[in-house]
LUMBA-685994 format. One line per 5 residues: number of its first residue (from 1); for each residue x, y, z of N, C-alpha, C. Coordinates in steps of 0.001 Angstrom, whole numbers, plus 500000, padded with zeros to 6 digits. Layout:
N
NUM = X/Y/Z/X/Y/Z/X/Y/Z  ...
***
This chain:
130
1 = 351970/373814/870203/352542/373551/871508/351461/373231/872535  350382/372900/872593/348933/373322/873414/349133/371269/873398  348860/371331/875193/349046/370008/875360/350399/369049/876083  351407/370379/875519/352837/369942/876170/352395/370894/877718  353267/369541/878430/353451/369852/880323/354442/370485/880333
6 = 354134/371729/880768/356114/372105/881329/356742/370786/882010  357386/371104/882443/358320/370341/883248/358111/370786/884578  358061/369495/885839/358341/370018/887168/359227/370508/887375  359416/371271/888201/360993/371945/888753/360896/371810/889960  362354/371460/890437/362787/370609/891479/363765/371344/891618
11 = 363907/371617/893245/365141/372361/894073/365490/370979/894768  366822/370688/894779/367273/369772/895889/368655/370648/896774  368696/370797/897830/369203/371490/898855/369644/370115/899766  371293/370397/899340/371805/368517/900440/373517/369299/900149  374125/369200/901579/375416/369519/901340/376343/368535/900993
16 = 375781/367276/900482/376759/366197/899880/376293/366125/898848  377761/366227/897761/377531/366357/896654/376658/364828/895832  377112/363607/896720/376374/362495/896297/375099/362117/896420  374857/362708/897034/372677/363007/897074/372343/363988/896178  373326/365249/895745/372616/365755/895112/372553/365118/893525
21 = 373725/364453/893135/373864/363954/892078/372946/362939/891815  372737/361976/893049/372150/360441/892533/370081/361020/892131  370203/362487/893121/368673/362913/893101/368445/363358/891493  369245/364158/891088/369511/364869/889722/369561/363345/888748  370297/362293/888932/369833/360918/887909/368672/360639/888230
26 = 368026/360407/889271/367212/359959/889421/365582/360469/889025  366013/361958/888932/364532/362545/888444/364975/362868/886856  365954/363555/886105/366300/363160/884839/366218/362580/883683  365914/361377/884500/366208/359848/883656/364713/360024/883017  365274/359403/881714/363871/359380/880484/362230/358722/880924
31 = 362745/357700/881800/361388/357043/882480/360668/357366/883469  360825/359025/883647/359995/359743/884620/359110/361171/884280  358548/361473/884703/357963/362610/883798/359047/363634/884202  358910/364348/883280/360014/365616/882990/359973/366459/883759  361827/366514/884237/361768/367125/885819/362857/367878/885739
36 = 362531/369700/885812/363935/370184/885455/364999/370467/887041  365844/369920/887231/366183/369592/888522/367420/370581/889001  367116/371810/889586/368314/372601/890194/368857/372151/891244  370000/372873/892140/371076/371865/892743/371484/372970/893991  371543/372913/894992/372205/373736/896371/372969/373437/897019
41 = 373910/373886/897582/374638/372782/898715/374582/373440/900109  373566/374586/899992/373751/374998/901187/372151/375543/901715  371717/376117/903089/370590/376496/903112/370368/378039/902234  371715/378703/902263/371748/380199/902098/371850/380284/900521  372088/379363/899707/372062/379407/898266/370783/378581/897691
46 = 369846/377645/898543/368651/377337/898679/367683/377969/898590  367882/379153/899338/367035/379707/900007/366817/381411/899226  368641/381760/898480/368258/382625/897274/367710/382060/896011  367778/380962/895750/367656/380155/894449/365415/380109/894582  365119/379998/896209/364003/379880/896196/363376/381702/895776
51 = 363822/382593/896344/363729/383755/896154/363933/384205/894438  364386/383346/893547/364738/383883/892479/363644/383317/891765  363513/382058/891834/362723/381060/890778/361638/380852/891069  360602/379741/890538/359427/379545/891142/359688/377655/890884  359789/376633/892178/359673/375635/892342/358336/374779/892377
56 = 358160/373531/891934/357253/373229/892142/357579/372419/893185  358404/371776/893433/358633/370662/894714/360610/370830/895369  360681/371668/896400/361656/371115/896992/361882/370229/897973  363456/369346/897776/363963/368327/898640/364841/368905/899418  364658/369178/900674/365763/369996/901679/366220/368686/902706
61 = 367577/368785/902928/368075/367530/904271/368260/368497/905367  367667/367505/906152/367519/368183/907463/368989/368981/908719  370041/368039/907881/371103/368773/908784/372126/369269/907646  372382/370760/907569/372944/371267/906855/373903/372032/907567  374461/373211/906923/375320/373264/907970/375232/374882/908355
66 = 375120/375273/908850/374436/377051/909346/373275/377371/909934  372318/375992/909254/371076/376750/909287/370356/375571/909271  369424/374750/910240/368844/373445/910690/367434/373234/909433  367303/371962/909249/366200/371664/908238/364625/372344/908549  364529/372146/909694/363398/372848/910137/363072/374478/909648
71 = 364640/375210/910278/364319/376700/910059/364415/376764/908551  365333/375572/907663/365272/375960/906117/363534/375870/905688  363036/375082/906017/361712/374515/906119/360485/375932/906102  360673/376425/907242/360221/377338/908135/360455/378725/907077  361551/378962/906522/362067/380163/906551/361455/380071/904484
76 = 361294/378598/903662/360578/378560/902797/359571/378730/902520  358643/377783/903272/357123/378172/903727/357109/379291/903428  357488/380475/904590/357094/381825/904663/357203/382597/903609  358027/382142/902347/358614/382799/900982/357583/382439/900176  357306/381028/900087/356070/380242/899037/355310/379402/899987
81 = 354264/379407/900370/353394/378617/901758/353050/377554/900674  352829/377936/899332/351688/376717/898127/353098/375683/897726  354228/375861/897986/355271/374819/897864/355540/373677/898169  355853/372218/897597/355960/371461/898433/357393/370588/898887  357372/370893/900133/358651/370200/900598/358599/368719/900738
86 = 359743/368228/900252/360102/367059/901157/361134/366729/901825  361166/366678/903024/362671/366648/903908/363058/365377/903959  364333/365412/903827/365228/364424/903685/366369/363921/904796  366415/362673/905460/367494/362825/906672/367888/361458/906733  369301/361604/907428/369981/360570/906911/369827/359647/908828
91 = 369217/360504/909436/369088/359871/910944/367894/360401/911662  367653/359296/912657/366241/359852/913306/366312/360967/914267  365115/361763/913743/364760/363197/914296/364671/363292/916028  365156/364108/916431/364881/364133/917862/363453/364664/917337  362632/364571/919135/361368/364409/918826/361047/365900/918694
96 = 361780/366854/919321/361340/368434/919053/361277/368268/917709  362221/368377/916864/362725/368822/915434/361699/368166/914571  361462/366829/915167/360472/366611/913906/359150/366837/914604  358559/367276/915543/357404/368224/915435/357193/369294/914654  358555/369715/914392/358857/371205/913750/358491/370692/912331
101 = 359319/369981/912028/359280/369425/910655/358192/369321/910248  357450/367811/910776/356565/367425/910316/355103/368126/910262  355368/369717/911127/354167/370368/910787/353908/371256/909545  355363/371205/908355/355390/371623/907881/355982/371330/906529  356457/370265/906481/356790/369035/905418/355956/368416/904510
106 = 356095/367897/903287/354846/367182/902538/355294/365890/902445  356125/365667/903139/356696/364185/902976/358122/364146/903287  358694/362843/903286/360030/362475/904137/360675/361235/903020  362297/361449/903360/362557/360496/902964/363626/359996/903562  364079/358651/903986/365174/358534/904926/366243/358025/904383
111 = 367221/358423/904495/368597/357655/903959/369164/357249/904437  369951/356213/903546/369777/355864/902350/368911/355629/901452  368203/356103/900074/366671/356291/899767/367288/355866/898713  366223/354988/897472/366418/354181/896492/365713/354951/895573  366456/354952/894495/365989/355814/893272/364489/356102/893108
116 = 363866/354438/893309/362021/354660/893454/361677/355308/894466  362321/355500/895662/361565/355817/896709/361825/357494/896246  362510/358291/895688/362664/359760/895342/361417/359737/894267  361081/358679/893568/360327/359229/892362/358790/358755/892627  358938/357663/894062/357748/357385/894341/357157/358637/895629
121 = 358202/359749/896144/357679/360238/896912/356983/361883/896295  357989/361935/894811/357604/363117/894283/356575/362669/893365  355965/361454/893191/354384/361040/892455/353167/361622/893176  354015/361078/894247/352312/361348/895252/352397/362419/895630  353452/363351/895841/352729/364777/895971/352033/365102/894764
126 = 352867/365236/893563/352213/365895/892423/350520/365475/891703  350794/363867/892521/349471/364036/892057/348182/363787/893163  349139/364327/894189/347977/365229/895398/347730/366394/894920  349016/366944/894002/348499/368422/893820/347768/368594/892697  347598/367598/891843/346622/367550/890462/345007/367790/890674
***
């Protein structure tokens, strides 16, 4: 076995079920490196799922519904600081929120986002983090 990669593991946290699905094909699929991909629909099942497991990269959207992308952001960090986020939003940030964000984000993605742009944004972290 000496030589095999685990697999990345991937939290995606999006209260529409169609982001979370197209994210789950999109990292899945045979022509990407091996990505075991868990699923949230909320910040508060996100946020136990982060407490249970150990992630290598979560995708959180910024407007959820209880609990704002930032404080999901904020309230991860403080659980795993060596984690890397990428926030996800389907509209532009007022300028507070994404100060918040972006001081604490490893990257962004805006939607509508194209299958490459999910697999081109989780490349370059991972192999920032290599």
């Amino acid at each position: 076995m000496t030589g095999m990669r685990r697999p990345t593991r991937v939290l995606v946290i999006d209260s529409e079920d169609i982001v979370l699905n197209s994210v789950v094909r999109a990292l899945e699929d045979n022509k990407h490196p091996a990505c075991e991909v868990t699923t949230a629909n909320s910040a508060v099942d996100g946020l136990k799922l982060v407490r249970e497991k150990i992630f290598d990269v979560i995708l959180i959207d910024v407007s959820l519904p209880g609990v704002n992308g930032a404080e999901l952001l904020r309230r991860i960090k403080s659980t795993n600081p060596s984690i890397y986020v990428i926030v996800m939003t389907g509209y532009t940030l007022d300028k507070a929120l994404l100060t918040e964000v972006s001081k604490n984000a490893d990257g962004f993605l805006l939607k509508p986002f194209t299958i490459g742009e999910i697999k081109s944004a989780l490349s370059s972290i991972l192999k920032s983090s290599a």
